[in-house]
TIVO-149629 format. One record per residue (C-alpha): residue number from 0; chain; x, y, z. Coordinates in pm, 1 decimal, decimal comma. Layout:
% residues N
+-----+-------+----------+----------+----------+
|   n | chain |        X |        Y |        Z |
+-----+-------+----------+----------+----------+
| NUM |     A |        X |        Y |        Z |
...
+-----+-------+----------+----------+----------+
END
This chain:
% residues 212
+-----+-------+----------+----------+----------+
|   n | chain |        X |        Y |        Z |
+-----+-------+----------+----------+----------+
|   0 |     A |  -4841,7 |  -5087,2 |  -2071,7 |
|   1 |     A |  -4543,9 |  -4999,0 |  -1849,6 |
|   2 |     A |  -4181,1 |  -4930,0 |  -1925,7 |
|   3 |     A |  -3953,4 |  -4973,3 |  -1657,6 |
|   4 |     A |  -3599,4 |  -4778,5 |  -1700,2 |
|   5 |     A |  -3390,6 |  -4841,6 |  -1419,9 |
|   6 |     A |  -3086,7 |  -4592,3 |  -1340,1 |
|   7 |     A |  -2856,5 |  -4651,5 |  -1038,2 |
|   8 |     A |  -2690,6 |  -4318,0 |   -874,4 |
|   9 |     A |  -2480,7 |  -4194,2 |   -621,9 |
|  10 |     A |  -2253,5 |  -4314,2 |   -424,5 |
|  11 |     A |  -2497,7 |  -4556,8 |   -223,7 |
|  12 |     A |  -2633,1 |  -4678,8 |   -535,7 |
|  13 |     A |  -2879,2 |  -4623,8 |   -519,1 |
|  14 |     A |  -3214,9 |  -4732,6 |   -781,0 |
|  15 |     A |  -3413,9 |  -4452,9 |   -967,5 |
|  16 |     A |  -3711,3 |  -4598,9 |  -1199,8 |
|  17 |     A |  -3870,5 |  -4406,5 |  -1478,8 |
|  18 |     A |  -4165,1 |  -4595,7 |  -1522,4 |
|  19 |     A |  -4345,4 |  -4450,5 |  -1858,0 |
|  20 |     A |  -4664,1 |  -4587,2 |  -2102,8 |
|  21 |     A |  -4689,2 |  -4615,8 |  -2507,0 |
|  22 |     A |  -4853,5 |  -4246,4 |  -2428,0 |
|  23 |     A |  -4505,6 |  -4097,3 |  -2312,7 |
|  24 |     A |  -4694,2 |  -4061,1 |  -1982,1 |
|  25 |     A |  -4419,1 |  -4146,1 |  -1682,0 |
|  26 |     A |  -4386,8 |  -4146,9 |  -1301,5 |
|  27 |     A |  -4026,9 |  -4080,8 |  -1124,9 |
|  28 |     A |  -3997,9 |  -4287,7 |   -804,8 |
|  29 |     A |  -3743,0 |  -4209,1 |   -547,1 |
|  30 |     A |  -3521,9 |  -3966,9 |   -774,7 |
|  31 |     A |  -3166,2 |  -4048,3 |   -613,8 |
|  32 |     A |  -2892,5 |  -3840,1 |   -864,8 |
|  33 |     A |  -2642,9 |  -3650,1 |   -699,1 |
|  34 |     A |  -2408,9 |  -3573,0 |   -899,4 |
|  35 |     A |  -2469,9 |  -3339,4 |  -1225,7 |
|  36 |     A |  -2383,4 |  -3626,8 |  -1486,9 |
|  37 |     A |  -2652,1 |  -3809,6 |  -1337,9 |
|  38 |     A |  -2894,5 |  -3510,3 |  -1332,2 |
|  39 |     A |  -2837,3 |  -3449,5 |  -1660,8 |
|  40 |     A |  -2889,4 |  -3830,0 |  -1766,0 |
|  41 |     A |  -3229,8 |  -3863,5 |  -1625,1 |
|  42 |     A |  -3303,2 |  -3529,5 |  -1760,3 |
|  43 |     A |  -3175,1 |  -3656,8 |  -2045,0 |
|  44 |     A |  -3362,3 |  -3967,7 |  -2067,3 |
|  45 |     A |  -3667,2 |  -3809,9 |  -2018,0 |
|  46 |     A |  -3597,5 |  -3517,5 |  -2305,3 |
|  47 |     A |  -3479,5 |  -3809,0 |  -2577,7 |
|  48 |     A |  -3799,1 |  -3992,0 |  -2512,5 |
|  49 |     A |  -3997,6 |  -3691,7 |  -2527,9 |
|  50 |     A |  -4183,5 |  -3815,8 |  -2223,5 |
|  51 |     A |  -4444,9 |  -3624,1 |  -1997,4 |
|  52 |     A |  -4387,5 |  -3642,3 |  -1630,0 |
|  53 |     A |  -4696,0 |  -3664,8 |  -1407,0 |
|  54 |     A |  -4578,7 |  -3843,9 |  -1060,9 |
|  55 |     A |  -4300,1 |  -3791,8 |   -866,0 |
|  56 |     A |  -4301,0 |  -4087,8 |   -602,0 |
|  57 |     A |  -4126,9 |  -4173,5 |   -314,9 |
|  58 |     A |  -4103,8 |  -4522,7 |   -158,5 |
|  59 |     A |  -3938,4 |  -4352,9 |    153,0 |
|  60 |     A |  -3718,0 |  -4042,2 |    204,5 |
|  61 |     A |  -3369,0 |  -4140,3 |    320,6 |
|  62 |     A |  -3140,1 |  -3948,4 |    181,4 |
|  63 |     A |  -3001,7 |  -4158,8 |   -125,4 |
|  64 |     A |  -3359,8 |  -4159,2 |   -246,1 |
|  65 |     A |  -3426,9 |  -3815,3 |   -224,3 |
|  66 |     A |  -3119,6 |  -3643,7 |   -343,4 |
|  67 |     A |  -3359,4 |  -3526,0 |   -687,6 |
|  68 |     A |  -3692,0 |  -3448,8 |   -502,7 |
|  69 |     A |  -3628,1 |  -3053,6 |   -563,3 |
|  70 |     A |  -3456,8 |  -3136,1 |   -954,6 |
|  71 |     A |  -3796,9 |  -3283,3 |  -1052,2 |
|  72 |     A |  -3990,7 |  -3086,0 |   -901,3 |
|  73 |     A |  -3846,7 |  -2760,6 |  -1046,4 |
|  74 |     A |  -3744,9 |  -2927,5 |  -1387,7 |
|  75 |     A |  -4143,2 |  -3084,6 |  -1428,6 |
|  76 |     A |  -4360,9 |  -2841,3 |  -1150,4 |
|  77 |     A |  -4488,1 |  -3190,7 |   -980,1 |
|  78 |     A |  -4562,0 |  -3213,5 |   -632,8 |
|  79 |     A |  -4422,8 |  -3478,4 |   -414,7 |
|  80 |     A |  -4619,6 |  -3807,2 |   -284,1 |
|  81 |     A |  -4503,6 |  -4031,8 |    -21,1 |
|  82 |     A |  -4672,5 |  -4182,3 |    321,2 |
|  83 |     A |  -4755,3 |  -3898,3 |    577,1 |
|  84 |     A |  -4570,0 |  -4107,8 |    826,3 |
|  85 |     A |  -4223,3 |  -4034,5 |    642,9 |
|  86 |     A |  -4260,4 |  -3657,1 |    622,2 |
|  87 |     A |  -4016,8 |  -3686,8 |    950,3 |
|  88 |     A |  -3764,2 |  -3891,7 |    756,4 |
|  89 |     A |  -3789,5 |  -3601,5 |    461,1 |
|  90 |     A |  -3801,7 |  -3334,6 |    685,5 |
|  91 |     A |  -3454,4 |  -3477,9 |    822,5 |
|  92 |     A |  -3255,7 |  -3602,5 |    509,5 |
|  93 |     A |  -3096,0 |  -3266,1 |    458,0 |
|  94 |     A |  -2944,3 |  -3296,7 |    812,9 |
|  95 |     A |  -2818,5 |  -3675,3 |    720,8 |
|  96 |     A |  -2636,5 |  -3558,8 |    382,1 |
|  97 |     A |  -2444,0 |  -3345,7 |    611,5 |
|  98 |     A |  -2358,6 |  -3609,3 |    837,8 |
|  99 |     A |  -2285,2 |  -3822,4 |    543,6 |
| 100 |     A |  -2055,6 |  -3573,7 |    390,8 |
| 101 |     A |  -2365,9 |  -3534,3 |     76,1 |
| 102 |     A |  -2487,7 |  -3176,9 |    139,9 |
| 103 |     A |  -2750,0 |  -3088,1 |    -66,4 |
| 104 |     A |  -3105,1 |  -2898,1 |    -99,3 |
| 105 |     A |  -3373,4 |  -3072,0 |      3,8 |
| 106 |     A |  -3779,6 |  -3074,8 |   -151,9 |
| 107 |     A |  -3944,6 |  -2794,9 |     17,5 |
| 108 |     A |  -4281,9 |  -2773,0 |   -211,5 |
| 109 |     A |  -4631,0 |  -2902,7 |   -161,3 |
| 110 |     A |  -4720,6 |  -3288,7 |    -45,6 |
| 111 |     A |  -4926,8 |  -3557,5 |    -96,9 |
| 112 |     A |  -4979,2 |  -3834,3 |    113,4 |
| 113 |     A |  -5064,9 |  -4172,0 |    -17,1 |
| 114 |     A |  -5212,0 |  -4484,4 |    208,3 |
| 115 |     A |  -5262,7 |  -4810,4 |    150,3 |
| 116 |     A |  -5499,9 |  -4929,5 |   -137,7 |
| 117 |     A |  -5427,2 |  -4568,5 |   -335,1 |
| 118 |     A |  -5414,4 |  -4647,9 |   -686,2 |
| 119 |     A |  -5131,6 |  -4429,2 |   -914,2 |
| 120 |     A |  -5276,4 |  -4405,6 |  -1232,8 |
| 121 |     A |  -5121,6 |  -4326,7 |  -1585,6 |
| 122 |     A |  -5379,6 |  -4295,6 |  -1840,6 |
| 123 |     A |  -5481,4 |  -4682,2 |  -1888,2 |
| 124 |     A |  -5201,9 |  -4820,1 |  -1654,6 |
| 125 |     A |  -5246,5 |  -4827,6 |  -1242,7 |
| 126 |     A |  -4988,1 |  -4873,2 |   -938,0 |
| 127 |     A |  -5144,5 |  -4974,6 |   -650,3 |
| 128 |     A |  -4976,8 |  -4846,6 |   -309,7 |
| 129 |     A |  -4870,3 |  -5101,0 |     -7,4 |
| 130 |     A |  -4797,7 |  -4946,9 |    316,1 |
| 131 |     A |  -4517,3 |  -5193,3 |    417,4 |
| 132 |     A |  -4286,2 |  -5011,2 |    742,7 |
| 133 |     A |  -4016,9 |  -5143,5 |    871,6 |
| 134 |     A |  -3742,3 |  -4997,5 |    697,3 |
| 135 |     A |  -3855,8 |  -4651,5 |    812,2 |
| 136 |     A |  -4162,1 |  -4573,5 |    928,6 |
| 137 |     A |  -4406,4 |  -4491,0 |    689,7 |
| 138 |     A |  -4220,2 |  -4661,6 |    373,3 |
| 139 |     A |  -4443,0 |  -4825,0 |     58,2 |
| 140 |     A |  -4426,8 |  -5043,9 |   -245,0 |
| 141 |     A |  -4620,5 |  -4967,8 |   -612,3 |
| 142 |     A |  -4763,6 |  -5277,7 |   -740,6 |
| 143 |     A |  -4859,6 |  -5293,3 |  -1096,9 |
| 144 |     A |  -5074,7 |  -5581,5 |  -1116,2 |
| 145 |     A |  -5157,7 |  -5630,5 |  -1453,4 |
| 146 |     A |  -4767,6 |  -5710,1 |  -1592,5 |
| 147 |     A |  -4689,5 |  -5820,6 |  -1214,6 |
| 148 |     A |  -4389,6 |  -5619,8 |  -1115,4 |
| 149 |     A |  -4343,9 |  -5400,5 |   -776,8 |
| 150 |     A |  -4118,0 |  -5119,2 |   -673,7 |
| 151 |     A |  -4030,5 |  -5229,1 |   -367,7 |
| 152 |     A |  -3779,1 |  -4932,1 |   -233,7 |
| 153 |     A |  -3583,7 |  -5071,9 |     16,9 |
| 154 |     A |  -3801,2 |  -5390,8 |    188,6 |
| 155 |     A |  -3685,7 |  -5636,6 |     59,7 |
| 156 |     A |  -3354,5 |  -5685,7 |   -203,8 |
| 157 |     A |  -3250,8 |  -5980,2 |   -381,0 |
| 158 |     A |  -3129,8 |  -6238,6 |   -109,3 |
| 159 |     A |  -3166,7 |  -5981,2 |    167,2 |
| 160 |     A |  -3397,7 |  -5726,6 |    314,1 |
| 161 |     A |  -3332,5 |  -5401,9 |    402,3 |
| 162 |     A |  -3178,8 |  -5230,4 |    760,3 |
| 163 |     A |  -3419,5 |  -5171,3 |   1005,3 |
| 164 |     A |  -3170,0 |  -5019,4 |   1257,0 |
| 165 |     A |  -3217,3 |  -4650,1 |   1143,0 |
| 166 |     A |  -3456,3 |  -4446,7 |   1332,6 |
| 167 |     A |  -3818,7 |  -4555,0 |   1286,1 |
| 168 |     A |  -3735,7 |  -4898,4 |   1153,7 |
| 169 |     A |  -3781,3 |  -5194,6 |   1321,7 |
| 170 |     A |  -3717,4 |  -5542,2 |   1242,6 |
| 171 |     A |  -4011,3 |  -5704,5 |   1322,8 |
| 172 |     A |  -4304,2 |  -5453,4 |   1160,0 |
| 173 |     A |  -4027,0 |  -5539,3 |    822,7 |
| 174 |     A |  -4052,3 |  -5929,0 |    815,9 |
| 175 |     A |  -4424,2 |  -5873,7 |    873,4 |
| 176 |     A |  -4461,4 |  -5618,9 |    622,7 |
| 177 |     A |  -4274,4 |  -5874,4 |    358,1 |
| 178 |     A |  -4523,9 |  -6183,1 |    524,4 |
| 179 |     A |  -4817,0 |  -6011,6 |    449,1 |
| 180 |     A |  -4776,6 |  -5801,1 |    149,1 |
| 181 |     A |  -4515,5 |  -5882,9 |    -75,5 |
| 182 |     A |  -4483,3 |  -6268,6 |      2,8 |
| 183 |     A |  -4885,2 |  -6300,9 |    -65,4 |
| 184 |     A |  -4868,6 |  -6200,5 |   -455,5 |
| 185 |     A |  -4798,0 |  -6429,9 |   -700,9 |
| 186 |     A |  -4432,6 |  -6615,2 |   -742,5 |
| 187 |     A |  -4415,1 |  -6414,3 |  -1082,8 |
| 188 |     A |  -4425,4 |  -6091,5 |   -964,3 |
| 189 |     A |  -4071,9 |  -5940,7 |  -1055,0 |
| 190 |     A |  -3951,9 |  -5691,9 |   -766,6 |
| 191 |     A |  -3745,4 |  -5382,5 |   -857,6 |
| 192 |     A |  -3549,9 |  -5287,5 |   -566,0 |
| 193 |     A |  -3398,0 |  -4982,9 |   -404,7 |
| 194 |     A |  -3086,9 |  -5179,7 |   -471,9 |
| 195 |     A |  -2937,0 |  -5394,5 |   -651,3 |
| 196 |     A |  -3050,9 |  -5583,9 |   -902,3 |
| 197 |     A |  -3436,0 |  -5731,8 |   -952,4 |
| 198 |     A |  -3540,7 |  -6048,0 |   -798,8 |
| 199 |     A |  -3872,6 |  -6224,8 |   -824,6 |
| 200 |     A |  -4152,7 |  -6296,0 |   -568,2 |
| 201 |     A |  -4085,9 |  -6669,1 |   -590,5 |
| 202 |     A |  -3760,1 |  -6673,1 |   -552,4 |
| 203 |     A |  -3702,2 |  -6471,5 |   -213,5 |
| 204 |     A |  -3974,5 |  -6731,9 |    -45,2 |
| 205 |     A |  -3718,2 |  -6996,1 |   -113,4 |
| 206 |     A |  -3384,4 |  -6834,8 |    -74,0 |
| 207 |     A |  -3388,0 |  -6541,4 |     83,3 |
| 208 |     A |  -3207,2 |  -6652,7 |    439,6 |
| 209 |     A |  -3357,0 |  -6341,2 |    618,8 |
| 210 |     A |  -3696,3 |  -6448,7 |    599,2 |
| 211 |     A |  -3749,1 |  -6854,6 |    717,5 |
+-----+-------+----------+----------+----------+
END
């Protein structure tokens, strides 16, 4: 069974998720800490529980999810897994920190792509991988079907969705990819968002005004 630890960092606040089993086996999606308090408290976190990192995830690579891509990969030696269609967006996130007045050094190691259907396993426990772009172009969800909760990066928030005005994003591939991927699972489902705070399946069909 899956923990979820949610920490928000940087200035976007932005969500990082530990997700770890009863087997101190974890996954780190979209590792966002900027600043070195925050480095040092997922570090920290991780050390205290005397966990064993095995994934590090990304949902997509803008830069407030990215900002500890090269921290866990030199603190744990894992290798980085995201959509081949946002290797552009990671390739460019150093260049937006600077624009953004957040320099900093970006992942340069090894990759692995994931597609849709790609299962994320941790021992007993499974993540299944949505393709869902929209947002940017080659952005994904992990669904963990069996406690019915998703890491939806930045689709879809509570009582709002996320830009599509960036480059690759687009409004229309987003609403579809919420349609026919997220809004098809079951009203239970709890959604863990890039931001903010979680929602549930059920309630975004009824009150999230962006999607009618």
């Amino acid at each position: 069974m899956l923990t979820v630890k949610l920490f928000t960092f940087n200035p976007v606040q932005e969500n990082t998720y530990v997700l770890f089993n009863e087997k101190d086996a974890c996954c780190i999606v979209d590792p966002g800490c900027y600043f070195g308090n925050e480095r040092r408290a997922l570090e920290e976190f991780i050390s205290d529980q005397k966990l064993n990192p095995k994934y590090l995830l990304n949902t997509h690579c803008h830069l407030d999810h990215v900002f500890g891509n090269k921290l866990v990969h030199d603190t744990y030696e894992l290798t980085l897994y995201l959509h081949e269609k946002e290797k552009i967006v990671l390739d460019n996130a150093a260049s937006a920190g600077l624009q953004w007045n957040m320099p900093f050094e970006n992942y340069r190691g090894d990759l692995e792509f994931l597609k849709e259907g790609d299962k994320i396993r941790l021992d007993e426990d499974e993540l299944e991988v949505f393709f869902t772009p929209g947002h940017s172009p080659g952005s994904i969800c992990f669904y963990c079907e069996s406690q019915q909760f998703l890491v939806s990066g930045d689709i879809l928030f509570r009582l709002s969705i996320g830009r599509s005005d960036l480059p690759g994003g687009d409004f229309n591939t987003l609403i579809k990819s919420i349609r026919e991927k997220l809004f098809v699972l079951p009203d239970e489902v709890i959604v863990y968002p890039g931001h903010g705070e979680p929602t549930t399946i059920g309630f975004e069909k009824k009150n999230n005004p962006f999607i009618k």
